[in-house]
C-alpha positions as MATLAB code, in Angstrom:
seq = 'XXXXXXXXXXXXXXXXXXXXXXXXXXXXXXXXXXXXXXXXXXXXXXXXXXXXXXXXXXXXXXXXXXXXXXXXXXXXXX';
ca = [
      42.689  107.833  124.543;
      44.271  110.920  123.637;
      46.545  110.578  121.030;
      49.146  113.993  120.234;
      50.770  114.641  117.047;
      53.549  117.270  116.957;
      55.943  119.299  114.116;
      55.175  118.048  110.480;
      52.914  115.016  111.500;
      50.421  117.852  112.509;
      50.354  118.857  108.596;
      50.385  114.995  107.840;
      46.590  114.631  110.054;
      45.221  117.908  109.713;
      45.557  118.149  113.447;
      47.107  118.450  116.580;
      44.968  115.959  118.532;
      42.526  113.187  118.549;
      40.398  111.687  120.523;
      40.282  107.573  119.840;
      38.217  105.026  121.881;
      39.693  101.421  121.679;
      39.888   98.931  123.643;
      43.486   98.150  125.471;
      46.262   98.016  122.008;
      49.437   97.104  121.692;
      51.685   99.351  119.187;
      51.044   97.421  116.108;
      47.445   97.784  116.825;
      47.256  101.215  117.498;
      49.723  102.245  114.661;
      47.152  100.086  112.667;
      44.160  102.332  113.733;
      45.703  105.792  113.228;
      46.793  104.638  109.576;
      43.389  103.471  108.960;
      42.090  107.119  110.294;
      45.615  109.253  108.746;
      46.823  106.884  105.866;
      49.786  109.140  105.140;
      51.146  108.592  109.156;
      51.840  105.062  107.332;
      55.082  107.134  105.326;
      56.377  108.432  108.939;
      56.199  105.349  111.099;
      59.620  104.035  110.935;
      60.649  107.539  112.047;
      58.364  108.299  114.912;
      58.449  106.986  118.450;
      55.506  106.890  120.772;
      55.056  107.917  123.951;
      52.797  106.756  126.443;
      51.716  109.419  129.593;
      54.996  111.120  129.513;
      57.123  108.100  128.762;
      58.439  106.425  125.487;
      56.692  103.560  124.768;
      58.303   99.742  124.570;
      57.151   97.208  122.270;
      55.296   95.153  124.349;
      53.642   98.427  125.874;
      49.530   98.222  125.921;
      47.435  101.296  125.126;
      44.672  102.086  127.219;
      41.567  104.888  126.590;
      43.194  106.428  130.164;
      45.972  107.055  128.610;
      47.538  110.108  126.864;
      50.048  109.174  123.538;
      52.378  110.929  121.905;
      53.301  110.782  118.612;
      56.895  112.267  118.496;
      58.463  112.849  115.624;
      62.702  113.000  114.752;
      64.012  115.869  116.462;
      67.028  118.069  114.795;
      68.787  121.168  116.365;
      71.296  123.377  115.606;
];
């Protein structure tokens, strides 16, 4: 799976991308893995909603290695 990280959660991994190989996870379980890889994502996840192939993602989504995840951070605008 491809997971994206955009605006400041780029500066919290060091990255724009990774590339992750699990087996199907639901969110908890994948939020679990990239704070085990990125600890400090763990300060940003009651801010940031995922996205799964174009699409938020709903609690009882599953996470495949198909698919393509977003990691989308609170938007402002002016």
């Amino acid at each position: 799976m491809r997971v994206l990280f955009f605006a400041q959660l780029q500066d919290v991994t060091g990255c724009d991308a990774v590339e992750l190989a699990a087996a199907p996870l639901n969110r908890e379980q994948l939020w679990a893995l990239l704070v085990e890889k990125f600890p400090a994502l763990a300060a940003h996840r009651g801010n940031v909603r995922l996205a799964r192939n174009w699409e938020y993602a709903e609690a009882d989504t599953q996470f495949t290695d198909t698919d393509e995840v977003a990691l989308i951070p609170p938007v402002s605008g002016g």
